[in-house]
N, C-alpha and C positions, 0 to 999 in steps of 0.2 A: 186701773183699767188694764186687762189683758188683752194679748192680742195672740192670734194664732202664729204667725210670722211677721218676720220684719218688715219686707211688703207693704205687709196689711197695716201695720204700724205708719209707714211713710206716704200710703195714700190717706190715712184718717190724718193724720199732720198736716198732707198740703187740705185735703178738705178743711181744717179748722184755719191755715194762714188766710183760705178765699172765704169762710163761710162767718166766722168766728165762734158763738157759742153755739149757733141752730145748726151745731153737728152731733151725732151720737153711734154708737154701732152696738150690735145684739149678734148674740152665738147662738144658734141649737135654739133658737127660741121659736116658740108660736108667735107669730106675728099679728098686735094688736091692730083690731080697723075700725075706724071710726064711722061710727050711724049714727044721724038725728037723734035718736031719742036713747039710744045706750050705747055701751062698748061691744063690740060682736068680735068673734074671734074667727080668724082663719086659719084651720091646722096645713094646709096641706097636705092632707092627711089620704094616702090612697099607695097604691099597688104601682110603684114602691113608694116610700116614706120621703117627702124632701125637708131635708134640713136646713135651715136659711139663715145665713151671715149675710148681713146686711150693715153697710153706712149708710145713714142716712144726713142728707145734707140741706137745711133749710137756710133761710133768706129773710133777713130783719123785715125788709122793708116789704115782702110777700109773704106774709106767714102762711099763704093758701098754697104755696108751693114748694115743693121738696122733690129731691130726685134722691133714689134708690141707686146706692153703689154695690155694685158685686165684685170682690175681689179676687181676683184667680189666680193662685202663685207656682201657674203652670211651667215647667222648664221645656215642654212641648207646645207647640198649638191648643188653645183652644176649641170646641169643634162646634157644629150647629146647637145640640143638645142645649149648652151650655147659654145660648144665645136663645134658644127655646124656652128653657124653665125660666130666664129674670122675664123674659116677653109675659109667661103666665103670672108671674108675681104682680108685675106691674099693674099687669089687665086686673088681678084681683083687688088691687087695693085700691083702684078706683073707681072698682062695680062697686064698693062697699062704701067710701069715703062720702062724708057729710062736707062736702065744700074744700077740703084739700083736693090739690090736683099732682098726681105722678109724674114723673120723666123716670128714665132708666140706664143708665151706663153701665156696661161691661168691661172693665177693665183688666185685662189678661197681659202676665207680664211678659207670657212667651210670645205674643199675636194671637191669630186666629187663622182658619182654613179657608180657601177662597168660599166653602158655604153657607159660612157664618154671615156673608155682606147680604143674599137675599132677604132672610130672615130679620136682621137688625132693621132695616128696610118696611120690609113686611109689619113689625112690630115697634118700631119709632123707638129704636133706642141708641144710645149712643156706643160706639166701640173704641177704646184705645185701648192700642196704638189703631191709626188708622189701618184699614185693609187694602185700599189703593195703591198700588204706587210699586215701585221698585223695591223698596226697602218694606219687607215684612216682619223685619223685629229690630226692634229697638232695644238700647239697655233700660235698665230698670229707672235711672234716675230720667231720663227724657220721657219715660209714660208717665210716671209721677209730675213733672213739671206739665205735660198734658192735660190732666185731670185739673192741675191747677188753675189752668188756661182757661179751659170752659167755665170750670165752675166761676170763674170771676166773669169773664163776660157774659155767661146767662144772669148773674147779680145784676149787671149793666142792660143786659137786654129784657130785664121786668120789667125797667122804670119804664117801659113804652108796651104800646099794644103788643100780646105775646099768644092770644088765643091759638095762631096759626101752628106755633110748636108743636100741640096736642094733636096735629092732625100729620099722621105717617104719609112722608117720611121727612116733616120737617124738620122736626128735631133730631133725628140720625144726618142729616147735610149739616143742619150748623154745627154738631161736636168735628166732622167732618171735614168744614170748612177752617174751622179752627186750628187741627192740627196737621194738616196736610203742609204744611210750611216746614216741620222738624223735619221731612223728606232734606229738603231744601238744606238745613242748619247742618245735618247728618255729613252732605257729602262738602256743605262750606269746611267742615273741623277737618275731613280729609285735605284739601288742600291748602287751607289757611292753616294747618296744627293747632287747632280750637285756640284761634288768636283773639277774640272776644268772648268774653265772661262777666256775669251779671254779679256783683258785688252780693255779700251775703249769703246765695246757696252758692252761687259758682256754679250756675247754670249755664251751658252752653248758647251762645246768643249771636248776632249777626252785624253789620256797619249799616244798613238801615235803622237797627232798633236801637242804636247805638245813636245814631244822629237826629233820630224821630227824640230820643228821652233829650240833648245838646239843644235843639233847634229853639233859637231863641231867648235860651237862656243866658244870664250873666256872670261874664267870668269875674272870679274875688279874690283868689289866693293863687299862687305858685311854688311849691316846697318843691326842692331836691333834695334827696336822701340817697346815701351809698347803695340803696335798693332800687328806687326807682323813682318817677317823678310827678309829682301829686297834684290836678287842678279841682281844684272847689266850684262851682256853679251856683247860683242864685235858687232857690228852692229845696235846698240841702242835697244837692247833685253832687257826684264825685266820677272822676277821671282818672285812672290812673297808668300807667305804664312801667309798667315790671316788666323788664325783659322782652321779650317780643309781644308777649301779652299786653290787652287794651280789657282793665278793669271798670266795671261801669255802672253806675245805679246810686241808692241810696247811700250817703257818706257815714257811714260806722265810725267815724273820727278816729281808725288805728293808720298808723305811718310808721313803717319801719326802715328799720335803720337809722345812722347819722347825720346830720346835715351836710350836705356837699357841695360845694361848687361846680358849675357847670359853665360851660365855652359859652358865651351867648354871641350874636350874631345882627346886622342890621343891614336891610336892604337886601334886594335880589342878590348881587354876586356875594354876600356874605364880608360886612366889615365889622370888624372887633367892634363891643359893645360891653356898658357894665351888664349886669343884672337889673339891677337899680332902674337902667334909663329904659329896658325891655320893661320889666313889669310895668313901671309908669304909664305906660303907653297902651297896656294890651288891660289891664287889671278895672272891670268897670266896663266896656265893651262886651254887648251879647253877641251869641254865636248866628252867622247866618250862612254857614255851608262848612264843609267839611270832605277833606280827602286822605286817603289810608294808601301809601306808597309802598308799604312793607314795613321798611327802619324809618320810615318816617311817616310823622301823624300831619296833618295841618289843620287848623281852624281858623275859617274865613269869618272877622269880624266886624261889628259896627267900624264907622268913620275910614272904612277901604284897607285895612289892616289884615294882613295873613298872619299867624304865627303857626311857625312848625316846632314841631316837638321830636327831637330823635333824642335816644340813651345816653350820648356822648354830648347834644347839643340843641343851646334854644336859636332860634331866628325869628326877625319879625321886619316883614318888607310893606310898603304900601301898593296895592296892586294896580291904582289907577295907570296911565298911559300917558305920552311916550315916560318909561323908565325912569330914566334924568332927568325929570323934571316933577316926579315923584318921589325922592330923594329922604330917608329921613335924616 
């Protein structure tokens, strides 16, 4: 399969991690439309010529739904124009379509001009990166992980009534809705130094979504390694902390480095403890709150139990009240 740039390459990738096979993409092609009773072709063919790159991304469990991706691997803005021609692509392949139904995303790696937001509006399509907001460009891997966003929660938002999508400008609010948050993650990395990261792509992420995937879940292992310090969770969850960094998502089962020892700690003011009699106590207990200090992690768990996590050291107090008489 070619692709014209890398780009386009990394949004048909995240389209196939959200979509899996009901993805596909065409170059310089006529684009095929579907009628009742035969195949009809749309050239778009007029004064001037359009050429149409096209991803196309469809849904197991909706085979009547597919959304058209345009990829623009612009180092400028975006401009109306460009949010004009996929508006007409779309409107044509759903004058013509036997029972499949259209959506439309324009995804531009540079942004877009503020008069591209009327029109996406006007013609119910989606734009990322968002146009709202303070921040008008993003890097390339944050639209990408965007694209990936919608396209898994429109998977999720089929299984329920969806007719309303089809009607402008609903479907332009929920891609909308969706990624109006990397605003938010954008200026977290500026002050946290992108202290949370999603296991696997190394996507930039946040201590909600990081406690939204914990909450609940049950802690099973605790490794230390010369690199950094590894907790397992119940549903194949992983934890980790490297450095200032707070690793997080599905467990890849790599841990690097050596085994190490680490200070462990018991009760509030901090009294010498094995390893041994901390893990016992914390390992089997699910998560039910959690606080980010900076150098130090904690996880508030079953049976009134905190354990903190910092580089140099573990602790684990019971937080009932008065103190001394919560004693472990």
């Amino acid at each position: 399969m070619k692709f014209k740039n890398e780009f386009e390459r990394s949004l048909f990738d995240a389209a196939l991690r959200a979509c899996g096979d009901g993805v596909s993409i065409e170059h310089n092609k006529i684009i095929q439309i579907e009628d009742a009773s035969a195949v009809e072709v749309a050239s778009f063919v007029g004064p001037p010529k359009k050429e149409i790159d096209v991803i196309t991304a469809g849904f197991k469990q909706r085979s009547d739904v597919k959304v058209l991706i345009s990829a623009k691997d612009y180092a400028s803005k975006a401009e109306p124009a460009d949010v004009q021609e996929w508006g007409a692509v779309v409107r044509t392949m759903n004058k013509y379509s036997a029972g499949t139904k259209y959506l439309g995303i324009v995804v531009s790696r540079g942004g877009f001009t503020s008069g591209c937001e009327p029109w996406a509006g006007c013609e119910n399509l989606g734009l990322i990166p968002p146009l709202k907001g303070k921040i008008l460009k993003f890097g390339a891997d944050r639209v990408i992980q965007m694209l990936e966003r919608v396209l898994r929660a429109l998977e999720k938002r089929l299984h329920f009534p969806h007719e309303d999508l089809f009607t402008a400008p609903q479907y332009y609010d929920f891609v909308y809705r969706l990624t109006e948050a990397f605003e938010g993650r954008e200026a977290a990395a500026k002050e946290q130094g992108e202290r949370y990261r999603l296991l696997g792509n190394g996507w930039l992420s946040s201590f909600p979504e990081l406690f939204q995937m914990l909450d609940g879940k049950r802690l099973q292992k605790i490794v230390v390694t010369k690199t950094g310090i590894y907790l397992s969770f119940s549903e194949n969850l992983s934890l980790r902390m490297i450095g200032k960094q707070l690793q997080f998502g599905s467990d890849d089962g790599k841990m690097e480095g050596m085994p190490s020892a680490i200070r462990c700690e018991k009760n509030f003011f901090g009294e010498h403890c094995s390893f041994k009699f901390l893990n016992d106590l914390v390992v089997g207990e699910c998560v039910t709150s959690a606080g980010d200090w900076g150098d130090r992690f904690e996880l508030g768990l079953t049976n009134d139990l905190m354990l903190a996590v910092e580089l140099d050291r573990l602790q684990v107090y019971r937080t009932g009240n008065p103190v001394d008489q919560n004693l472990l």
